[in-house]
PABA-552563 format. One record per residue (C-alpha): x, y, z; residue in three letters. Coordinates in Angstrom, 1 decimal, padded with zeros to 4 digits, m for minus. Each point is the difference from the previous one (the first is absolute). Example, Ala and Ser with C-alpha at 12.3 -4.5 7.8 and 13.67 -1.06 7.14 Angstrom:
BEGIN
DONU      X      Y      Z   r
DONU  012.3 m004.5  007.8 ALA
DONU  001.4  003.4 m000.7 SER
This chain:
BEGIN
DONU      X      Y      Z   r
DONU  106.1  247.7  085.7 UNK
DONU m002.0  003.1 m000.3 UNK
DONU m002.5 m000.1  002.7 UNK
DONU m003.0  002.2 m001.5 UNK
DONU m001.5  000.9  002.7 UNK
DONU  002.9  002.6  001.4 UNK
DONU  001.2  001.4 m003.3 UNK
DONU m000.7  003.5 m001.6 UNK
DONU m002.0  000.1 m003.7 UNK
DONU  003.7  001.1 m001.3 UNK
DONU  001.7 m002.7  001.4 UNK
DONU m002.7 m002.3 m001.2 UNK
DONU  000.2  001.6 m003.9 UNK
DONU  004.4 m000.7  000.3 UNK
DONU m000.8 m003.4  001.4 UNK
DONU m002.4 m000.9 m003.6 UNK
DONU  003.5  000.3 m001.3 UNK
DONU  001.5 m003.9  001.7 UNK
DONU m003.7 m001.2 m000.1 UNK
DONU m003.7  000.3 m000.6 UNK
DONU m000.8 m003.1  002.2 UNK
DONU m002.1  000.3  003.5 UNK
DONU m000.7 m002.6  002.0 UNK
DONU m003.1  000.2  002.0 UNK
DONU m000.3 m002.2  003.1 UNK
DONU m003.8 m000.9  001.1 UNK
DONU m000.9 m002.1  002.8 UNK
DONU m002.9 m000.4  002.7 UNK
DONU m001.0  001.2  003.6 UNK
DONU m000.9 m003.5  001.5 UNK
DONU  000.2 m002.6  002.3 UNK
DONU  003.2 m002.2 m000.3 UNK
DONU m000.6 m002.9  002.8 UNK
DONU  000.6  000.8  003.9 UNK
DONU  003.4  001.0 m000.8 UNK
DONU  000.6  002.0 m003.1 UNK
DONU m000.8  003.8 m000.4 UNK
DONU m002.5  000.7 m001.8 UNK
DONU  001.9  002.5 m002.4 UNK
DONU  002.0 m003.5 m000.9 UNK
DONU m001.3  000.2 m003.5 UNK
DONU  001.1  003.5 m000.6 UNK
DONU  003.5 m000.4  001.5 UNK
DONU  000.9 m002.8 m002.4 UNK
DONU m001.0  001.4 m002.8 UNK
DONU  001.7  003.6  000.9 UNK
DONU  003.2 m001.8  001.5 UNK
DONU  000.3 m002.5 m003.6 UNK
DONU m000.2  003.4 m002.4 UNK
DONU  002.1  002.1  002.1 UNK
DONU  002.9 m002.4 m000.4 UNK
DONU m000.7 m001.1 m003.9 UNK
DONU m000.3  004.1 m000.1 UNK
DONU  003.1  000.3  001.2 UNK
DONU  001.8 m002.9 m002.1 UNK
DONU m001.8  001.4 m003.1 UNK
DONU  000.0  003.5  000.9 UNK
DONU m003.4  000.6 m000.9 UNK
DONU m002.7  002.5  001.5 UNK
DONU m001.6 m001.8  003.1 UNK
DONU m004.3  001.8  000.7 UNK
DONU m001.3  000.3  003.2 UNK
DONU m001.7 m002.9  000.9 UNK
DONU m003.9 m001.2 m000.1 UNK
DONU m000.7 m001.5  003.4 UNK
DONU m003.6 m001.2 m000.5 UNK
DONU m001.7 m002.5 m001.9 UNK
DONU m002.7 m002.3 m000.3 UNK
DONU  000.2 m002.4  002.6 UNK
DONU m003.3 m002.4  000.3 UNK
DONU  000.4 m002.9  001.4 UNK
DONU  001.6  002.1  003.4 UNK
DONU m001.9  003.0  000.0 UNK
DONU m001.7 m000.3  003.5 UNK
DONU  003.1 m000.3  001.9 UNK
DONU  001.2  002.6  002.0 UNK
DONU  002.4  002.1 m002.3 UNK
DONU m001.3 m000.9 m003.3 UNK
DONU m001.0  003.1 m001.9 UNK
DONU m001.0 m001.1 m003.6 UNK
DONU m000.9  001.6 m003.1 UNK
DONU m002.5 m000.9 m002.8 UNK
DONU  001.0 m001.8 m003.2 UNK
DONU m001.3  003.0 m001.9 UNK
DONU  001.3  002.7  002.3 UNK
DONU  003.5 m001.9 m000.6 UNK
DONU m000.1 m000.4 m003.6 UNK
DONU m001.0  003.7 m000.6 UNK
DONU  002.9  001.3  002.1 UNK
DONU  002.3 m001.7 m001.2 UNK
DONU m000.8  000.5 m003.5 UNK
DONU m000.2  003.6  001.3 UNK
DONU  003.8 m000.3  001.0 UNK
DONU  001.4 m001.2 m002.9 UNK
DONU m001.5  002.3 m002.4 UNK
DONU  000.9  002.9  002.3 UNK
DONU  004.3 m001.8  000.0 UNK
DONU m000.4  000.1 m003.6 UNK
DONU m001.1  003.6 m000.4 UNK
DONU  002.7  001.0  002.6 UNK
DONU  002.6 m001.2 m002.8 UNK
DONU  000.7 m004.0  001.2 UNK
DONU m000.2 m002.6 m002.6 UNK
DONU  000.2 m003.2  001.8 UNK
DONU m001.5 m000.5  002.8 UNK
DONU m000.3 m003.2  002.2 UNK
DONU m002.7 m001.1  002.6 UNK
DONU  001.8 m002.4  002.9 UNK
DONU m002.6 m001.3  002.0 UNK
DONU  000.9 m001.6  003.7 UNK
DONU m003.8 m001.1  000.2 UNK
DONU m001.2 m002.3 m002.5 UNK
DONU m003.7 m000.5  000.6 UNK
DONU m002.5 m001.1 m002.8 UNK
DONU m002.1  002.8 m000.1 UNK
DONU  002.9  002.4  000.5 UNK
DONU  002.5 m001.7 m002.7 UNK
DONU m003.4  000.3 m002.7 UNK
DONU m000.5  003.9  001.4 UNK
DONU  003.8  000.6 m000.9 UNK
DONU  000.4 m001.9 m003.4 UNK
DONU m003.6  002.0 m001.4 UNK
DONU  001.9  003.1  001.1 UNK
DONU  003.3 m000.7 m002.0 UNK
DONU m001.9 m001.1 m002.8 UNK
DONU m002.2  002.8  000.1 UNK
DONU  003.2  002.6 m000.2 UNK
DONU  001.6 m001.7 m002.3 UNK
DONU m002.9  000.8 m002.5 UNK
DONU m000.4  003.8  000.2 UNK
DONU  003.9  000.8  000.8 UNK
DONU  003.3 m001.5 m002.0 UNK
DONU  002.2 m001.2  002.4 UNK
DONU  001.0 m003.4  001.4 UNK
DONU m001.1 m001.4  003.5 UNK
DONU  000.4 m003.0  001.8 UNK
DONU m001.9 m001.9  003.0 UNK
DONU  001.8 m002.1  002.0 UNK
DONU m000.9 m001.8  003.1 UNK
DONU  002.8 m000.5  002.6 UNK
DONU m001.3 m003.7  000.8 UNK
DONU  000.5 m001.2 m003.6 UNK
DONU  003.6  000.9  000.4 UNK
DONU  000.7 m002.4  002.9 UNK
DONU  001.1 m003.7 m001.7 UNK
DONU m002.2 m001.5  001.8 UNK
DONU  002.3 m003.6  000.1 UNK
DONU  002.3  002.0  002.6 UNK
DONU m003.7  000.0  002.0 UNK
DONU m000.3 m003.0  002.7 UNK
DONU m003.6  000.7  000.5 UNK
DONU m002.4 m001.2 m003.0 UNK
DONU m002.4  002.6 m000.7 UNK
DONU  001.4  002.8  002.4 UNK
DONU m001.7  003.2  000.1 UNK
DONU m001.3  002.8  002.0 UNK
DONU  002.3  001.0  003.1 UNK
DONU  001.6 m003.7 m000.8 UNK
DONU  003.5 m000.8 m000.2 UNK
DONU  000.8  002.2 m003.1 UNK
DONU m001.2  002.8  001.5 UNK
DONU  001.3 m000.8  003.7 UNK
DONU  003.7 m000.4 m001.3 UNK
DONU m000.7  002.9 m002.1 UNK
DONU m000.5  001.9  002.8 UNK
DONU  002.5 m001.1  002.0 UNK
DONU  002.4  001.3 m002.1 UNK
DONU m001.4  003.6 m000.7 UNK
DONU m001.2  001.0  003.3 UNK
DONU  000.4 m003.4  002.5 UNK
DONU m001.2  002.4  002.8 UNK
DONU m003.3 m000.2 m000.7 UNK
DONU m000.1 m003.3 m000.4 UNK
DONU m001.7 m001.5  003.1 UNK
DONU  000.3 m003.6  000.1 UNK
DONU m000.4 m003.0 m002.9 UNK
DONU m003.4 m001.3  000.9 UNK
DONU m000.7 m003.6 m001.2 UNK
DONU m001.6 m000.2 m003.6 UNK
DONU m003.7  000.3 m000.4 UNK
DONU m002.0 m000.6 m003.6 UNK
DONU m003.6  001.1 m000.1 UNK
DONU m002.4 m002.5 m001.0 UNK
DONU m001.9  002.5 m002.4 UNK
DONU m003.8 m001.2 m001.5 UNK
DONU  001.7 m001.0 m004.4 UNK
DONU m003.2  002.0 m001.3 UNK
DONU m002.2  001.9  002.3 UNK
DONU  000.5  003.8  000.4 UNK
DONU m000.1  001.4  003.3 UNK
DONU  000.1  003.3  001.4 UNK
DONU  001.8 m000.7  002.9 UNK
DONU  002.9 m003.1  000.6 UNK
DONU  001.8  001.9  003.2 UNK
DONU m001.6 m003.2  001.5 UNK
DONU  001.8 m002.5 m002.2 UNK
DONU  003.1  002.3  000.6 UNK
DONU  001.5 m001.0  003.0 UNK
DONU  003.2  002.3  000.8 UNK
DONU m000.1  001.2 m003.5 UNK
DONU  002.9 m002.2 m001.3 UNK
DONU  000.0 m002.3 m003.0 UNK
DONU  003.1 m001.5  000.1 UNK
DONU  002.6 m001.0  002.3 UNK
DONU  002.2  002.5  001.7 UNK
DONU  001.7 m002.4  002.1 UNK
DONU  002.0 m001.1 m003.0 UNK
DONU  001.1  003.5 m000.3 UNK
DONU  004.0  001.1  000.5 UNK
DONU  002.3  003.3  000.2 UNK
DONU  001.7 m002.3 m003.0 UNK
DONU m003.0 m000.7 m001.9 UNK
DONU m000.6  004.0 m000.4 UNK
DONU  003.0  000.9 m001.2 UNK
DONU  000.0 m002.4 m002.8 UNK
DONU m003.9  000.6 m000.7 UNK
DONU  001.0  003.8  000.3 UNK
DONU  002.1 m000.9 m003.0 UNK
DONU m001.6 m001.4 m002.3 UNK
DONU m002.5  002.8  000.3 UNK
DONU  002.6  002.3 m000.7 UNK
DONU  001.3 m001.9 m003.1 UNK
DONU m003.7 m000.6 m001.3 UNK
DONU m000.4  003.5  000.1 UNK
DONU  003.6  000.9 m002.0 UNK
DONU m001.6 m002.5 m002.4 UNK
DONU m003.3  001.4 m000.4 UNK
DONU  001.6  003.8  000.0 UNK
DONU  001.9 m001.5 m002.9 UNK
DONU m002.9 m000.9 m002.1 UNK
DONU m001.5  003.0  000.9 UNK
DONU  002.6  001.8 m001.7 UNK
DONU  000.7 m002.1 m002.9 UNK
DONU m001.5  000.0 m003.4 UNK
DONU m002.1 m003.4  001.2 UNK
DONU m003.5 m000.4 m001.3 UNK
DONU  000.3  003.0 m001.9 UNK
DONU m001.6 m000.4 m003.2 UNK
């Protein structure tokens, strides 16, 4: 692994020789449930790269640690950004890994919000058209089989997350609260649901085991290697 962040422009230069492929971790700064920190987004995403980084032996970026987070953005400890503001920067971001001499470049995401998913995607497709090289998005949730899940429809700070959590950092894990789904309106926009939040989960934690991480840790890891592959490969090329 060659961890970006603490390595000299020369050192970077010699490592272009093993590989031109970064991985950039981006999460969120929000509220995970009563028992979850709320840098849980971050972590996961940080924590899957660094070890597919260090498989692969690619470049690992420092991380992004916010995003846009609506539906949870009047908790305490929710600090969100704008769909534009997002999209811009990390448009800004790639371009700038391109001109600094990387070629592929993948977005992980530990926070896989609407709004924030659309912001990322216009950003890689925006890059893609005023620089030549390859980039890939990839959400950590779509790499979890989701037939290894017991709880249909898990989610936010549920029992992927939970075991998830167990297993990178189980000491900030307070607790597995029972599950709670918000009953959200199908149609109507609102400014505000912190009302039809409750505690902030949607999921169910309580199904959530040590175990459970390790093997959703995993197959994060391996959908990663997967997607790194592709990355690299001649796929899609015309």
């Amino acid at each position: 692994m060659k961890l970006l962040e603490e390595m000299s422009w020369p050192e970077i230069e010699a490592g272009f020789e093993q590989t031109r492929t970064v991985i950039l971790p981006v999460g969120a700064t929000e509220e995970h449930g009563p028992h979850l920190p709320i840098f849980t987004d971050t972590i996961q995403a940080v924590e899957v790269a660094r070890e597919a980084a260090a498989r692969h032996d690619l470049f690992l970026a420092p991380s992004l640690p916010y995003g846009v987070c609506r539906s949870t953005r009047y908790f305490p400890g929710t600090i969100t950004v704008g769909h534009d503001a997002l999209r811009a920067f990390a448009a800004d971001l790639l371009l700038s890994f391109y001109d600094s001499g990387f070629r592929n470049v993948m977005i992980l995401t530990g926070h896989a919000g609407g709004l924030h998913m659309a912001a990322l995607e216009e950003a890689c497709q925006n890059a893609v058209e005023v620089r030549d090289f390859r980039v890939s998005l990839v959400s950590l949730f779509d790499l979890i089989d989701t037939k290894t899940v017991e709880t249909p429809g898990d989610g936010h700070s549920g029992e992927i997350e939970t075991s998830l959590m167990m297993q990178i950092r189980g000491d900030l894990v307070a607790g597995k609260p029972d599950k709670h789904f918000p009953s959200r309106p199908r149609f109507l926009i609102q400014k505000n649901v912190r009302h039809l939040m409750g505690n902030g989960v949607m999921g169910d934690p309580s199904r959530s085991a040590p175990e459970k991480g390790k093997m959703f840790f995993e197959m994060a890891v391996q959908g990663v290697l997967e997607a790194v592959r592709e990355l690299e490969s001649d796929a899609g090329n015309k």
